[in-house]
VMD Tcl script that draws the C-alpha trace (Angstrom):
set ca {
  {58.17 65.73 -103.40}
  {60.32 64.75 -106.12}
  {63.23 62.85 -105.92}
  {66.64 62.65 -107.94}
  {70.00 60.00 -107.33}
  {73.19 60.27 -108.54}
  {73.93 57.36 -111.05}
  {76.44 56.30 -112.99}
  {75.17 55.47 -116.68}
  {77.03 53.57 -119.69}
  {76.30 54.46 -123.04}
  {74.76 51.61 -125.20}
  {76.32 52.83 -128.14}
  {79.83 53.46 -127.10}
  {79.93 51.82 -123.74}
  {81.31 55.71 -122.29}
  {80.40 55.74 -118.20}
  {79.29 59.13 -117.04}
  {76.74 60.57 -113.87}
  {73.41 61.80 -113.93}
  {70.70 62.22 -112.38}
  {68.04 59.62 -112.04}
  {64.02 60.24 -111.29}
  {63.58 58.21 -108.00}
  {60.23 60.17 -107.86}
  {57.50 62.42 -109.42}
  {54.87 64.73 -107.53}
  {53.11 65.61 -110.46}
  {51.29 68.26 -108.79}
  {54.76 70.17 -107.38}
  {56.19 69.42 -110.80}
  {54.31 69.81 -113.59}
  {56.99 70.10 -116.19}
  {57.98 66.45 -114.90}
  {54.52 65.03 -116.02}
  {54.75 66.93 -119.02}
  {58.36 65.40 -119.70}
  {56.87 61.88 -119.38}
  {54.15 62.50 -121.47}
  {56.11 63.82 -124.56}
  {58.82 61.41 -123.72}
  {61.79 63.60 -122.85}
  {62.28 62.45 -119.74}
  {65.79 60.78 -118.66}
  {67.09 61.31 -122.21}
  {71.01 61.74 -121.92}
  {73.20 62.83 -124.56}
  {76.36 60.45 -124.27}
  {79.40 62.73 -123.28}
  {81.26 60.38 -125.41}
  {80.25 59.92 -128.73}
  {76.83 62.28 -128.43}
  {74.23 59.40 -129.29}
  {71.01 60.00 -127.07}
  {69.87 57.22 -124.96}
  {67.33 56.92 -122.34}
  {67.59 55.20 -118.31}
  {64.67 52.81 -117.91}
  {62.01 54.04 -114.96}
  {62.15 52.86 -111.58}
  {60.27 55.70 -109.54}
  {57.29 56.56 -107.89}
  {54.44 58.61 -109.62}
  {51.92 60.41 -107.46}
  {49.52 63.03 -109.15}
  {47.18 63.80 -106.47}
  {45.05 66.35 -108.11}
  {44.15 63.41 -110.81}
  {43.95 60.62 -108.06}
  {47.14 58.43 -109.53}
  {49.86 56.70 -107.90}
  {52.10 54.62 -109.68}
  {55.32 52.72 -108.94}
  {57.06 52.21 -112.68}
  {59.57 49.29 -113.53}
  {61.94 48.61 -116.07}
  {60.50 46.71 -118.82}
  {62.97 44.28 -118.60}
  {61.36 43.32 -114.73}
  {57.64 42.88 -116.68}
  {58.52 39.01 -117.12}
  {58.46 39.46 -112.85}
  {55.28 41.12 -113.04}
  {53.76 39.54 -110.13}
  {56.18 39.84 -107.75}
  {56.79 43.48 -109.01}
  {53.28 43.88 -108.09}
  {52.98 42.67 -104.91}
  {56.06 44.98 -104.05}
  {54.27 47.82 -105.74}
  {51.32 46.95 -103.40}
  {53.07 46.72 -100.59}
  {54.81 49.76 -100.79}
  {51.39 51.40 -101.36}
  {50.43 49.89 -98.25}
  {53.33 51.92 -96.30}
  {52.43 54.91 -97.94}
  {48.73 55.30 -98.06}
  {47.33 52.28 -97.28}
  {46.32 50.16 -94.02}
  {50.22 51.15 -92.97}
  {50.19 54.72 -93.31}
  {48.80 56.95 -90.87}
  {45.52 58.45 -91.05}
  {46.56 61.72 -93.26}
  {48.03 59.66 -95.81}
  {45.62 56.78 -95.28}
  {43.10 59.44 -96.13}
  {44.57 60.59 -99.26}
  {45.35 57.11 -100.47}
  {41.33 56.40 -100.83}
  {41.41 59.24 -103.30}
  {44.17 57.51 -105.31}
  {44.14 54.71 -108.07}
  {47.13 52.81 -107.18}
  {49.28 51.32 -110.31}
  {52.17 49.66 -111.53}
  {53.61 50.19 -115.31}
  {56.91 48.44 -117.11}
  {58.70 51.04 -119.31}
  {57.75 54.24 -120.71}
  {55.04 53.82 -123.06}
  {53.07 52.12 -119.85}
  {53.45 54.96 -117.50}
  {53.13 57.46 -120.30}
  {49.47 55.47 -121.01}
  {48.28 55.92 -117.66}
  {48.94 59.17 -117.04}
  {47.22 59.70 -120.50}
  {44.04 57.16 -119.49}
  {43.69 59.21 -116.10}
  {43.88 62.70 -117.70}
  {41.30 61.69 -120.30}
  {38.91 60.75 -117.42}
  {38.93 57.16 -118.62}
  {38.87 53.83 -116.73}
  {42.04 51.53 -117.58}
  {40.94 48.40 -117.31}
  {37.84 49.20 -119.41}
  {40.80 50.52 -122.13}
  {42.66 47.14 -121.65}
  {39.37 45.61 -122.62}
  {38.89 47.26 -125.44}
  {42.35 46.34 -126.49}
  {41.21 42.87 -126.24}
  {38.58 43.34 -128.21}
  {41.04 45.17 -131.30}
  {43.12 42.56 -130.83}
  {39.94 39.89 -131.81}
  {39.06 41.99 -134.29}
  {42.59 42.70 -136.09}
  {44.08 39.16 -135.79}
  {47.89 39.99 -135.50}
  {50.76 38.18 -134.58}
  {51.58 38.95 -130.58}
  {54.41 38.18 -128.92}
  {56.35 39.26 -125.19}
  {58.09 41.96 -126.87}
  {54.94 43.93 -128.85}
  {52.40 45.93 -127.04}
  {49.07 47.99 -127.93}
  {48.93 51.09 -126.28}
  {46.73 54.07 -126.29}
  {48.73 56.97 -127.86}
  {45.97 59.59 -127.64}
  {42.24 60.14 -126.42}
  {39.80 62.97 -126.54}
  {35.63 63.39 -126.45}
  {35.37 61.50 -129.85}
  {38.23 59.04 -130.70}
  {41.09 56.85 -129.34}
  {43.91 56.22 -131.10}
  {46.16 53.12 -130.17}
  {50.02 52.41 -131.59}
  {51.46 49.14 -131.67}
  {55.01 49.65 -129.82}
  {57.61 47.05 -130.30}
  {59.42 47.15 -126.80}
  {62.71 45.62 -127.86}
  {63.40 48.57 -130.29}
  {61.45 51.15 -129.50}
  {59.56 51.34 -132.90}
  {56.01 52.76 -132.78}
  {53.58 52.37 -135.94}
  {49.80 53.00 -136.49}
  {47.33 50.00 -135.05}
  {43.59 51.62 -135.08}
  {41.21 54.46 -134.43}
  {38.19 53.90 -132.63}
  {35.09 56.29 -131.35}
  {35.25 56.75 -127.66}
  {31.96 55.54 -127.52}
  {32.88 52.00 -127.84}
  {34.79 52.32 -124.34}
  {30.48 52.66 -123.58}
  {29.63 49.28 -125.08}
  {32.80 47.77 -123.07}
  {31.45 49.50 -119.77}
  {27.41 48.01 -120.52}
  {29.00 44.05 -121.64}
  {29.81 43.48 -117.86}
  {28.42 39.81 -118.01}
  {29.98 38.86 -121.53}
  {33.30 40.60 -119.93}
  {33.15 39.51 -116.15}
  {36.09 37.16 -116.02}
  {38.58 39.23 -118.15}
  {37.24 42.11 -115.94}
  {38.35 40.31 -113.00}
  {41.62 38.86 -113.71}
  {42.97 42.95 -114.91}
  {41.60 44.21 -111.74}
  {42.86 41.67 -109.29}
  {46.41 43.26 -109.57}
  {47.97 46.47 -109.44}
  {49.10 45.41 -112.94}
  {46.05 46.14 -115.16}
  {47.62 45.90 -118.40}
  {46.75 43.05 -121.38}
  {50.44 42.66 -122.00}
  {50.67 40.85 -118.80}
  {49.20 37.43 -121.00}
  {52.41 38.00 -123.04}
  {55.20 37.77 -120.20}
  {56.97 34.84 -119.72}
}
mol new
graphics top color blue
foreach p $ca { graphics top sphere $p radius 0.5 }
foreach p [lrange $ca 0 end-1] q [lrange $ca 1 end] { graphics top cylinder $p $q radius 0.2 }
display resetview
């Protein structure tokens, strides 16, 4: 089911306190309309009571979408410099839930389920994205690397490459600058390369191994501090 707390917000722009209501948790499958709020990036918007100016809470909920076979526990992206102990939280909570923990329903349903965790928006909003399209993630983190080779650009803890949109033919990926929120054009690829990724398993093997050894399989990991 999904989940909502009570909690009291201050506006960035005015510093104005005020209560709403939080996500704690999404069942993507009971509601829909919350998926589709993450995915055009609506959800936990608030209009300050004060002075009107829109700002968004960071996530910290569950995501479970078991008709796609995704569960993911989402962070601030202020917590991605604690990635790895982030992680083995998000891990451990899968555990309870679905894993070697749970009982044997939800143990059951947790071998249908990709288990995740994401820092900010943009993150969550990529995997539900990746899974919907029917793609693997850490072959799309791969290919990122491989952009990123190709397109030498300046990287840093605070600028990310994410995919913004995938169909049967192409991928298109945004550089998002996570301090402000800015989003501008990076590349457009053929789908097909996500193929060539898939086939270079011995040029790729270590890389391969060191996205899927966490429940963190993202390549902006290498950037936190």
């Amino acid at each position: 089911m999904s989940i909502f707390r009570s909690e009291m917000l201050r506006c960035p722009a005015c510093g104005a306190e005020q209560r709403a209501d939080a996500v704690f948790s999404i069942s993507a499958d009971q509601r829909p309309d919350l998926r589709a709020a993450v995915l055009d990036s609506s959800l936990q918007v608030f209009p300050c009571s004060a002075c009107n100016v829109a700002f968004r809470l960071e996530p910290r909920l569950t995501y479970l979408d078991v008709e796609r076979g995704l569960w993911v526990v989402a962070w601030p992206d202020s917590d991605r410099a604690r990635w790895s102990a982030r992680a083995a939280q998000a891990q451990q909570m899968f555990q309870r839930a679905y894993g070697a923990r749970a009982g044997a329903g939800a143990k059951a349903l947790g071998q249908q389920l990709i288990a995740r965790t994401t820092f900010g928006w943009h993150a969550l909003r990529e995997k539900i994205a990746i899974q919907a399209a029917g793609l693997d993630d850490v072959e799309v983190e791969l290919l990122k690397l491989l952009l990123i080779r190709q397109r030498p650009v300046r990287l840093s803890a605070h600028r990310a490459l994410r995919l913004e949109a995938a169909d049967a033919q192409r991928l298109r990926f945004v550089w998002l600058d996570t301090a402000r929120g800015r989003v501008e054009p990076a590349a457009e690829v053929p789908t097909s390369l996500l193929l060539d990724v898939a086939l270079a398993r011995t040029d790729w093997a270590g890389l391969r191994g060191a996205l899927s050894e966490s429940l963190y399989v993202d390549v902006q990991r290498l950037m936190a501090s």
